[in-house]
N, CA, C and O atoms as a CHARMM CRD file, in Angstrom:
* protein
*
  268
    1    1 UNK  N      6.05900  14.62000  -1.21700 PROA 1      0.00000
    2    1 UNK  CA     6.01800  13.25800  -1.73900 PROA 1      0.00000
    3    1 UNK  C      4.70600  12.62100  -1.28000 PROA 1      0.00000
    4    1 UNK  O      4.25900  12.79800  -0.14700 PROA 1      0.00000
    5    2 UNK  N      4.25800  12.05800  -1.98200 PROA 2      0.00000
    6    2 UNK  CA     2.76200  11.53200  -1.86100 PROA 2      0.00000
    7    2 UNK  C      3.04000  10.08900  -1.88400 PROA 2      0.00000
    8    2 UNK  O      3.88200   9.64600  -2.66600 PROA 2      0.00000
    9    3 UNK  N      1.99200   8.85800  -0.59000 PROA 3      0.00000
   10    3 UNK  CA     2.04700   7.74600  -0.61400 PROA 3      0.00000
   11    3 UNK  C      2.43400   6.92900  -1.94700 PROA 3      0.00000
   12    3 UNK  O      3.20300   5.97500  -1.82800 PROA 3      0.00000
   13    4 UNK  N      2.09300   7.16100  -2.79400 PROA 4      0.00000
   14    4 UNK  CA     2.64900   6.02800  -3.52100 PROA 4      0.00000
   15    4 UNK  C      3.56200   6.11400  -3.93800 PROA 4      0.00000
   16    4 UNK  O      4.22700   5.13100  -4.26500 PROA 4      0.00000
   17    5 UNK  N      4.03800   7.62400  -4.12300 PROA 5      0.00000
   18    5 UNK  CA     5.62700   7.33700  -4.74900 PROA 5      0.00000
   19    5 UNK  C      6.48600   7.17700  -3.14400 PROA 5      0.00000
   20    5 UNK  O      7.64200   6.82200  -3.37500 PROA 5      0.00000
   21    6 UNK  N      6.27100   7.31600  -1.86000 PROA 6      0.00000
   22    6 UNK  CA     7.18800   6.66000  -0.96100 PROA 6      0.00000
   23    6 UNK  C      7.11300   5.46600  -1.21100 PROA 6      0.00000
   24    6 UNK  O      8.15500   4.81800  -1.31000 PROA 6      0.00000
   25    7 UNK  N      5.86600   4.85900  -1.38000 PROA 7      0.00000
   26    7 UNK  CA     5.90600   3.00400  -1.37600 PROA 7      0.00000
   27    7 UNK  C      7.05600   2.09200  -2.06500 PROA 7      0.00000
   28    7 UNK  O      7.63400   1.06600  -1.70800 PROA 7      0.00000
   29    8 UNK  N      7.15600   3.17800  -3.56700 PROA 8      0.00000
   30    8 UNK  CA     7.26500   2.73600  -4.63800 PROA 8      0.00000
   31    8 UNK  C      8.60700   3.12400  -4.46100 PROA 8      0.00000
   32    8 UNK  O      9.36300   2.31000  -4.99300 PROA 8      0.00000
   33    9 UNK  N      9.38200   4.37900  -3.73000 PROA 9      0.00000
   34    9 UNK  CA    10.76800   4.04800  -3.59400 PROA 9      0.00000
   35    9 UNK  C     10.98800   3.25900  -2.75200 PROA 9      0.00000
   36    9 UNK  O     11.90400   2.52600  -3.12400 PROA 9      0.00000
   37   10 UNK  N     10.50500   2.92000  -1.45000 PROA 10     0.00000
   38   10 UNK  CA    10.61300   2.52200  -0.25400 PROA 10     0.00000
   39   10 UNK  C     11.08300   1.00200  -1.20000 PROA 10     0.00000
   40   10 UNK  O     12.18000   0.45700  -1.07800 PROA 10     0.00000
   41   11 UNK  N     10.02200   0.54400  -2.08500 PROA 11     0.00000
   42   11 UNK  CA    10.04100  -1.24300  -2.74800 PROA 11     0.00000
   43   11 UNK  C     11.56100  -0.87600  -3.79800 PROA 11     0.00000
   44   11 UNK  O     12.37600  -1.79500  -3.88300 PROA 11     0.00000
   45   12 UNK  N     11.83900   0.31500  -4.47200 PROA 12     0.00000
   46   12 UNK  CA    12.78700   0.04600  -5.30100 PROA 12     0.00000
   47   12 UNK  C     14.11100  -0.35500  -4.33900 PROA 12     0.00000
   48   12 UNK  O     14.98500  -1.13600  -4.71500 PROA 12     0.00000
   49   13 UNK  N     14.10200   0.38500  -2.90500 PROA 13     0.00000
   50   13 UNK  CA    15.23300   0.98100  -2.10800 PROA 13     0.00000
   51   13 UNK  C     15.42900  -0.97500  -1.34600 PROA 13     0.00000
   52   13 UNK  O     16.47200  -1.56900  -1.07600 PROA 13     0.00000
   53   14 UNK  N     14.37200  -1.32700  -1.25300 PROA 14     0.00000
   54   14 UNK  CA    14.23600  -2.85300  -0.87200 PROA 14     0.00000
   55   14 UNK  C     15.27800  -3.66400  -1.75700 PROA 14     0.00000
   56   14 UNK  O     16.36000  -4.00000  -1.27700 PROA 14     0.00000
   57   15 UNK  N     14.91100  -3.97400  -3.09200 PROA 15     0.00000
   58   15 UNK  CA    14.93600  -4.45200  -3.64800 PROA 15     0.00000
   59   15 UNK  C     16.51900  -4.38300  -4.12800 PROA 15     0.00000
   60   15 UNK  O     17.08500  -5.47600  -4.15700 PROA 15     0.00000
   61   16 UNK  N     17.33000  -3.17400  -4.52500 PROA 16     0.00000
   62   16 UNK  CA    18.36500  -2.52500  -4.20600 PROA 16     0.00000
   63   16 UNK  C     18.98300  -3.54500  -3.68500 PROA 16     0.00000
   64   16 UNK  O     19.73300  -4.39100  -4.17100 PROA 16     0.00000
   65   17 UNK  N     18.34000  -3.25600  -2.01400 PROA 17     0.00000
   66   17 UNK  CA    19.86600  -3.23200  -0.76800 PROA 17     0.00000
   67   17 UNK  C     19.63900  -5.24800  -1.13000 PROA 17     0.00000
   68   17 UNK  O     20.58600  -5.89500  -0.68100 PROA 17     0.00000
   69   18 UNK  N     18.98400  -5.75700  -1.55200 PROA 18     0.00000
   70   18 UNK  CA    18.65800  -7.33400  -1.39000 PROA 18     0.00000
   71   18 UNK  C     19.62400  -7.66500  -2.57300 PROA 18     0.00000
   72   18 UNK  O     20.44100  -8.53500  -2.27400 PROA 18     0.00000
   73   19 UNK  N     19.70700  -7.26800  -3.60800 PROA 19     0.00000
   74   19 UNK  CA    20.53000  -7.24100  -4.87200 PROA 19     0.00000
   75   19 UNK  C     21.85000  -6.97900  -4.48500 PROA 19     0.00000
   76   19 UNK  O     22.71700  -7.43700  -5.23000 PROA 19     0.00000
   77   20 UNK  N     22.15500  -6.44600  -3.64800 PROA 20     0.00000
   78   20 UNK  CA    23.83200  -5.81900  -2.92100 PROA 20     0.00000
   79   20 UNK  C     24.14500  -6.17300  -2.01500 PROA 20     0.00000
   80   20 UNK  O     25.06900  -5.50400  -1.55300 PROA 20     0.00000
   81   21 UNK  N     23.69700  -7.33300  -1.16100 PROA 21     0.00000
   82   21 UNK  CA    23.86100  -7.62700   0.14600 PROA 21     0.00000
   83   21 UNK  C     23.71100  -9.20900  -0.76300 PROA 21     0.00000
   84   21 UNK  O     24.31600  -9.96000   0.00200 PROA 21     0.00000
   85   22 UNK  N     23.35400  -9.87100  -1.66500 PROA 22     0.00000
   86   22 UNK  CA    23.32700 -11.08100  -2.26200 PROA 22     0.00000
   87   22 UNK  C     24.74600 -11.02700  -2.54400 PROA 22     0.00000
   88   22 UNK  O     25.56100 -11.73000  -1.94700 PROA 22     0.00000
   89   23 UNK  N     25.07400 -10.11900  -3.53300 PROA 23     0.00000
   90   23 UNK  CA    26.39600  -9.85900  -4.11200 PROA 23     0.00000
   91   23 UNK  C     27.18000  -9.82000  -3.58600 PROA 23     0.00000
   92   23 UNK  O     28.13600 -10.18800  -4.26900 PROA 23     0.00000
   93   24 UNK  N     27.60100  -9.42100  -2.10600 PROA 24     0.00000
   94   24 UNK  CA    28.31700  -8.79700  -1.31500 PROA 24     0.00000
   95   24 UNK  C     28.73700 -10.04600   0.12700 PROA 24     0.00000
   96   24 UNK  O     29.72800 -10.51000   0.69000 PROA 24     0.00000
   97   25 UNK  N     27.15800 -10.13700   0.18100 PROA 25     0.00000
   98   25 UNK  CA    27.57300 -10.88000   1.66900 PROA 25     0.00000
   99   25 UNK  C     27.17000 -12.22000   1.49100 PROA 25     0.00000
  100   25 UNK  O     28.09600 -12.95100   1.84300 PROA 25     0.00000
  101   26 UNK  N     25.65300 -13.21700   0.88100 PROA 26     0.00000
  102   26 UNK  CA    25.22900 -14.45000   0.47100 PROA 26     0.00000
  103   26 UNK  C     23.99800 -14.27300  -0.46300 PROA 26     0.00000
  104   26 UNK  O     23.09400 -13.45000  -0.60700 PROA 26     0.00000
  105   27 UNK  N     24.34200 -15.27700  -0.94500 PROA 27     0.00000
  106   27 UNK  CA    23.28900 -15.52600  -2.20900 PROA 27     0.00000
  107   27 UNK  C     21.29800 -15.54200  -1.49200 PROA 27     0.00000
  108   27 UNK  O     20.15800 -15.54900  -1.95500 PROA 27     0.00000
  109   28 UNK  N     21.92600 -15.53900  -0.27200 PROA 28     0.00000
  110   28 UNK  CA    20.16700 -15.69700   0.50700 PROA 28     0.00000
  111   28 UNK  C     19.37500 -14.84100   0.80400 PROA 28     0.00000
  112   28 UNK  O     18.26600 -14.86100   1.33700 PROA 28     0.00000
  113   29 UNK  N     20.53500 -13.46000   0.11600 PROA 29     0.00000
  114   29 UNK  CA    19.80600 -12.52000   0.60900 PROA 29     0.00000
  115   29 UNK  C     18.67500 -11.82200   0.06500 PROA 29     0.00000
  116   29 UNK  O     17.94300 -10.94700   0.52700 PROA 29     0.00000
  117   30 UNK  N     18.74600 -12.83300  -1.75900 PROA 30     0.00000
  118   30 UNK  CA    17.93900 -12.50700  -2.47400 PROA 30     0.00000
  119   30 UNK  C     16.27100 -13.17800  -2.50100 PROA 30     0.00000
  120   30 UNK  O     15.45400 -13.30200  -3.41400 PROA 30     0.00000
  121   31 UNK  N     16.24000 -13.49400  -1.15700 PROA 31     0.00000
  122   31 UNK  CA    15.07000 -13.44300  -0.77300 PROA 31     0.00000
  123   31 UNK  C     14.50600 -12.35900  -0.67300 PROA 31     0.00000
  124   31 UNK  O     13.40200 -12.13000  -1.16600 PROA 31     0.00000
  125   32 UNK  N     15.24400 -11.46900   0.03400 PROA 32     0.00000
  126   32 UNK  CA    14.59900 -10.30500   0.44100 PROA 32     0.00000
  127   32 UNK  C     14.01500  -9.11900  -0.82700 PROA 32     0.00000
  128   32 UNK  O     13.40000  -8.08700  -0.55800 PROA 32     0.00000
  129   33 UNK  N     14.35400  -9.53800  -2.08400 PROA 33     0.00000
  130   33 UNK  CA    13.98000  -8.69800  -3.23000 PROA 33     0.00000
  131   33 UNK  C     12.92400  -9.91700  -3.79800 PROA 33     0.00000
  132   33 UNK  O     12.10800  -9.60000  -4.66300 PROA 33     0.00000
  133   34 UNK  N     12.95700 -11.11500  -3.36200 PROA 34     0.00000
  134   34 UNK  CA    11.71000 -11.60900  -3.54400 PROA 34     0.00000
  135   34 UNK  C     10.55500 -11.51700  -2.83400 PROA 34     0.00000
  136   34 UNK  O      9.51000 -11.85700  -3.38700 PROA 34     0.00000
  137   35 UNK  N     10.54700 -11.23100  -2.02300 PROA 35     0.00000
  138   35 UNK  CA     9.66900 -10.74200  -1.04600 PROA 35     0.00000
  139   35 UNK  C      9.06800  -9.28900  -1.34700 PROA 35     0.00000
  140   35 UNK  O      7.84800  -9.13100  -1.35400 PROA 35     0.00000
  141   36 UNK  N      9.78200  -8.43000  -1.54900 PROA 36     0.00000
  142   36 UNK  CA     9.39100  -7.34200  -1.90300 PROA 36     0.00000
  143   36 UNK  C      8.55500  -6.99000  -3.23100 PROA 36     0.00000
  144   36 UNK  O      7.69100  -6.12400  -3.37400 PROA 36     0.00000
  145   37 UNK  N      9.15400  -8.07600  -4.32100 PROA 37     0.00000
  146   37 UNK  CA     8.27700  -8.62800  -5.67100 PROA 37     0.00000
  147   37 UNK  C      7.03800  -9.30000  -5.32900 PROA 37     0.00000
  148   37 UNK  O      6.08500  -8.85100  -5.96600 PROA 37     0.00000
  149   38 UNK  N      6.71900 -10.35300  -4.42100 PROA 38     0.00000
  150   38 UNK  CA     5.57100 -10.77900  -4.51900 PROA 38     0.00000
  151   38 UNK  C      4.73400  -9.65800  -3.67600 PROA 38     0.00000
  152   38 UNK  O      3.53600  -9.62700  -3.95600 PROA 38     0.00000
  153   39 UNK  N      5.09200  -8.92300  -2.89000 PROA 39     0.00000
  154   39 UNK  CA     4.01900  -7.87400  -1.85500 PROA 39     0.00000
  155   39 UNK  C      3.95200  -6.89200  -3.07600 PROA 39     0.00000
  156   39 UNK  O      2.79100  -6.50100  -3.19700 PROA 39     0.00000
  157   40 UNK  N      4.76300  -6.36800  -4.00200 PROA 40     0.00000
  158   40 UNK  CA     4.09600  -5.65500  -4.96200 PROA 40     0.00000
  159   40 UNK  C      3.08400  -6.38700  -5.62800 PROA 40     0.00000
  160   40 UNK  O      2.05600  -5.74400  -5.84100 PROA 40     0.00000
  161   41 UNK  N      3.10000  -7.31000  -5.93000 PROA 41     0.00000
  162   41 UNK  CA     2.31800  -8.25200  -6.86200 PROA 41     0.00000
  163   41 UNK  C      0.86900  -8.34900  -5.84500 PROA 41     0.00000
  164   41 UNK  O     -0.28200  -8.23500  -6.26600 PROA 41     0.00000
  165   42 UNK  N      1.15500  -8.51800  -4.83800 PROA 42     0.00000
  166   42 UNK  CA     0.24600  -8.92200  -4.01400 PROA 42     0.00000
  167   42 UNK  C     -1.00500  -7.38400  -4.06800 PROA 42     0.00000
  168   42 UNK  O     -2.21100  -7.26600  -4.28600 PROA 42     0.00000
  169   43 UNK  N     -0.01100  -6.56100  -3.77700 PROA 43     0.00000
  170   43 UNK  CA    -0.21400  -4.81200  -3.05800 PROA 43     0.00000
  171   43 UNK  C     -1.18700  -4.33900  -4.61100 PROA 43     0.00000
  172   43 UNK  O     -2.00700  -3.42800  -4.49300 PROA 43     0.00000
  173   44 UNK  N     -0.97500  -5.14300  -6.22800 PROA 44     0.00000
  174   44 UNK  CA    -1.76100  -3.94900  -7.56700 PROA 44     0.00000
  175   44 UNK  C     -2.79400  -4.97700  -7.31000 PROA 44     0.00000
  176   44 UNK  O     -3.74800  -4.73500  -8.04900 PROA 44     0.00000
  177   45 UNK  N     -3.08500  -6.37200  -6.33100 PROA 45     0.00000
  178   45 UNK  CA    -4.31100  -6.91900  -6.79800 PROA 45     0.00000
  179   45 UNK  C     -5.52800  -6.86000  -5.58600 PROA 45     0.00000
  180   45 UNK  O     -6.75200  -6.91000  -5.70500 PROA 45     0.00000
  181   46 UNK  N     -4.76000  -6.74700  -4.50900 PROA 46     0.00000
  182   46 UNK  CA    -5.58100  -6.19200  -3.05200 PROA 46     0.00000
  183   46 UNK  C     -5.62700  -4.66700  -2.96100 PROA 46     0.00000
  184   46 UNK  O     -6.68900  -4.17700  -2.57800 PROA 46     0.00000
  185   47 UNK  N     -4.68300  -3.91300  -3.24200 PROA 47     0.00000
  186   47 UNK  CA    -4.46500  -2.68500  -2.36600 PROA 47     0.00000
  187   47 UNK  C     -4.34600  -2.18000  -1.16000 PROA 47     0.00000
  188   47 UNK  O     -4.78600  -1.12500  -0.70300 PROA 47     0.00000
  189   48 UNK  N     -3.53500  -3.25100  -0.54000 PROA 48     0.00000
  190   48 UNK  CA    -3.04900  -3.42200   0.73400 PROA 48     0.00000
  191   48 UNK  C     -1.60700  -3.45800   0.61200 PROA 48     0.00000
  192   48 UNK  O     -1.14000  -4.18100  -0.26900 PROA 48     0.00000
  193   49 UNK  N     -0.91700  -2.87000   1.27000 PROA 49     0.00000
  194   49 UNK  CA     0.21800  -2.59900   1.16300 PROA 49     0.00000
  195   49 UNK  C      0.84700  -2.30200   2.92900 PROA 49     0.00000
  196   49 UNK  O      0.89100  -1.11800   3.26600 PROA 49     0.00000
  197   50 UNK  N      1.22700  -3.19400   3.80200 PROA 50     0.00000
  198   50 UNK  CA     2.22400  -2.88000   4.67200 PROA 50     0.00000
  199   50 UNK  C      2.46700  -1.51200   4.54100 PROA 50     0.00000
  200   50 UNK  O      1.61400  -0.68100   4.85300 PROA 50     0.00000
  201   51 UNK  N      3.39000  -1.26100   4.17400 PROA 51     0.00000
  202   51 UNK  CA     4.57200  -0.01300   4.23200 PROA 51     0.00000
  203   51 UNK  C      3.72100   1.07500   3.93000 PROA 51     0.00000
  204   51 UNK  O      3.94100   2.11800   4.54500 PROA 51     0.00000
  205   52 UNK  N      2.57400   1.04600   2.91500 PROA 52     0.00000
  206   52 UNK  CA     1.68500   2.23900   2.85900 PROA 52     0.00000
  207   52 UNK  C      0.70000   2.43000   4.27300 PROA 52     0.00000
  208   52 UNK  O      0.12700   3.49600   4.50000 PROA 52     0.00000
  209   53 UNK  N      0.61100   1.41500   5.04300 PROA 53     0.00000
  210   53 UNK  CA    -0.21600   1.85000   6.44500 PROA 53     0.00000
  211   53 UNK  C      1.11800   2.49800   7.33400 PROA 53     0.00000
  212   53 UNK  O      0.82900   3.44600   8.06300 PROA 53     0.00000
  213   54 UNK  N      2.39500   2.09900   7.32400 PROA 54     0.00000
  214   54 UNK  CA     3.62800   2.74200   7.89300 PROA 54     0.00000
  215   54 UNK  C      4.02600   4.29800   7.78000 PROA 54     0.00000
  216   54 UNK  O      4.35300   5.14200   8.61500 PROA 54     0.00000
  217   55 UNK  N      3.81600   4.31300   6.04500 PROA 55     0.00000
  218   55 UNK  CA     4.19400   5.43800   5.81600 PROA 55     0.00000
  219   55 UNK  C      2.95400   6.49900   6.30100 PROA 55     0.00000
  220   55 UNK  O      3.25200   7.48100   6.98000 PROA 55     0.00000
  221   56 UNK  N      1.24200   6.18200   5.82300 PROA 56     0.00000
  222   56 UNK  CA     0.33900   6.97900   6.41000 PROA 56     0.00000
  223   56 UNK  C      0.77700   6.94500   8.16000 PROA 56     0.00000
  224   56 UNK  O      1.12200   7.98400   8.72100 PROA 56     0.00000
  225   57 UNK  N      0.74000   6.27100   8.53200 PROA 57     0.00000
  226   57 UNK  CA     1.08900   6.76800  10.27700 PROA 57     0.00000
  227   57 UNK  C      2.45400   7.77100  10.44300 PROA 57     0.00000
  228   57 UNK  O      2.59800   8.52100  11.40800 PROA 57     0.00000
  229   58 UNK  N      3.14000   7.68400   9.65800 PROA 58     0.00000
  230   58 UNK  CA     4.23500   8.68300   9.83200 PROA 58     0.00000
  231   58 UNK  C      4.00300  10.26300   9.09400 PROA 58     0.00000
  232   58 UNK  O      4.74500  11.24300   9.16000 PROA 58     0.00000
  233   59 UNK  N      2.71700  10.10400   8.39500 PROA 59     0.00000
  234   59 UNK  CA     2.29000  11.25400   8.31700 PROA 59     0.00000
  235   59 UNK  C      2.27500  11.78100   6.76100 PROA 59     0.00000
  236   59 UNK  O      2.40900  12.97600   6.50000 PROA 59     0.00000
  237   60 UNK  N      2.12400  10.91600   5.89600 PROA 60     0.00000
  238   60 UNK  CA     2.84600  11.06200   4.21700 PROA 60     0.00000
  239   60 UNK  C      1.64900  11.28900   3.65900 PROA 60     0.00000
  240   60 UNK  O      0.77500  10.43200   3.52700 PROA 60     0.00000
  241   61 UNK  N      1.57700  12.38000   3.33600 PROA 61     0.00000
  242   61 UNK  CA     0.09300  12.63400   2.38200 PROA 61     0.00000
  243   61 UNK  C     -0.43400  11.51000   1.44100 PROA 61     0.00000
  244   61 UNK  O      0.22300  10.92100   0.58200 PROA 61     0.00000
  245   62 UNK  N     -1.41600  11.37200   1.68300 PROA 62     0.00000
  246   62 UNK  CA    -2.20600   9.89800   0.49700 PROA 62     0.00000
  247   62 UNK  C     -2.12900  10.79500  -1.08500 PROA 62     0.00000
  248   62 UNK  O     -2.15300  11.95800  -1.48800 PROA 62     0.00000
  249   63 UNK  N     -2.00500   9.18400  -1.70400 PROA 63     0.00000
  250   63 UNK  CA    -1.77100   9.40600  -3.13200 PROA 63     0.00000
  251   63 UNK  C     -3.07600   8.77200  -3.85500 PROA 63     0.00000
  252   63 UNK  O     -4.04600   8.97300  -3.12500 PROA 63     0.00000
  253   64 UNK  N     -3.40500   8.14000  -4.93000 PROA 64     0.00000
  254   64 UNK  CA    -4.44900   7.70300  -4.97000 PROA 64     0.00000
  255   64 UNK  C     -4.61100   5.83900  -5.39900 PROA 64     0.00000
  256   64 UNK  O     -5.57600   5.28000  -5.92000 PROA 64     0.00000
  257   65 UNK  N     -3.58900   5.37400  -5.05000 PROA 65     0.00000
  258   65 UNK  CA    -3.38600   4.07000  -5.14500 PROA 65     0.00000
  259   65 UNK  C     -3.79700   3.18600  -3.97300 PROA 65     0.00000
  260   65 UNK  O     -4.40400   2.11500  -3.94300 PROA 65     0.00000
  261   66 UNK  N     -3.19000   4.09700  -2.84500 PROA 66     0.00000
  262   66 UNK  CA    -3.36000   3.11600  -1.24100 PROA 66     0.00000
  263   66 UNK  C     -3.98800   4.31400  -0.62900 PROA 66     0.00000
  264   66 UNK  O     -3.53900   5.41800  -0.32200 PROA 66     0.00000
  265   67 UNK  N     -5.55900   3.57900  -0.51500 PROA 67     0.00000
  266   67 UNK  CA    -6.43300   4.58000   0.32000 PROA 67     0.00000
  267   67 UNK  C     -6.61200   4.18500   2.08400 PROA 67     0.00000
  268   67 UNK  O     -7.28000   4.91500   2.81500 PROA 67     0.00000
């Protein structure tokens, strides 16, 4: 698996548990899939991405999105 497709599950797997934990436990939790929407938004216009400096330190071969 190459950096960007971890990122890119890592943001779907976010986004997910924020959608099911709104549903489940409070409506506040859907912050947390907003958050994860604007750092994508943020991540196609910088190319900075949190979780892609996480995942390179844990050792995830680079892809060609987050250098």
């Amino acid at each position: 698996m190459t950096l960007d497709r971890a990122v890119l599950a890592f943001a779907g797997f976010v986004v997910l548990l924020g959608l099911a934990l709104a549903a489940t436990v409070s409506p506040l939790w859907l912050l947390l899939s907003a958050f994860a929407g604007l750092n994508m938004i943020q991540a196609s216009f910088t190319g900075w991405c949190p979780a892609a400096i996480v995942f390179r330190r844990l050792g995830v071969k680079p892809g060609v999105a987050f250098k």
